[in-house]
C-alpha positions in Angstrom: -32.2 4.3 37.7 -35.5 5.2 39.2 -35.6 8.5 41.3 -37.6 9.0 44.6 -38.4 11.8 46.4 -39.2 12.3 49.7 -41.6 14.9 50.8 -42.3 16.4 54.3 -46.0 16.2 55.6 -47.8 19.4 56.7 -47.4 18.3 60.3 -43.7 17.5 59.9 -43.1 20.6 58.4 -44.3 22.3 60.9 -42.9 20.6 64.0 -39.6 20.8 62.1 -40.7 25.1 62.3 -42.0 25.1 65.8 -38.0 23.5 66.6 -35.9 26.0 64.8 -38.3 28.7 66.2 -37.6 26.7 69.9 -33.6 26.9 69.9 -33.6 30.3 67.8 -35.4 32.0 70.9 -33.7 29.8 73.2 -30.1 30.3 72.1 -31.1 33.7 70.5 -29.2 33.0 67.7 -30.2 30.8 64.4 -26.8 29.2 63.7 -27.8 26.1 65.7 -31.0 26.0 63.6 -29.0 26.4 60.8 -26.9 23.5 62.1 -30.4 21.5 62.4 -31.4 22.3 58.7 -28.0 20.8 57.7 -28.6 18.0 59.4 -31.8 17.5 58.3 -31.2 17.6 54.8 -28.0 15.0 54.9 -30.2 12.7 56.8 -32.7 13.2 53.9 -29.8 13.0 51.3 -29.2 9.2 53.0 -32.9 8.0 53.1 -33.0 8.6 49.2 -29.4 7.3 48.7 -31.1 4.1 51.1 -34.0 4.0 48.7 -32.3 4.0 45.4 -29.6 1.4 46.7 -32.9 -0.9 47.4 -34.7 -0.2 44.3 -31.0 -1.4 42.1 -31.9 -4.8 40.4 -29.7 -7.6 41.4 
């Protein structure tokens, strides 16, 4: 089975920054951007899961 990867882009990387940074100072606490990183990274964990499922031969 053929592995993909899916990288972040400078920008993206640092939008996804500038938001944890926005809800840290706003809530002045980091668990929601904690909560964001999760989320984040499942999403990610589905786009590959997404991408391998479509890459199976049928």
């Amino acid at each position: 089975m053929a592995s993909r990867e899916i990288r972040w882009t400078i920008r993206a990387t640092q939008d996804k920054l500038a938001i944890y940074e926005y809800w840290t100072n706003r809530n002045k606490s980091i668990l929601y951007a904690q909560k964001l990183e999760k989320l984040f990274n499942e999403v990610i964990k589905l786009q590959q899961f997404i991408l391998l499922q479509e890459l199976k031969p049928k």
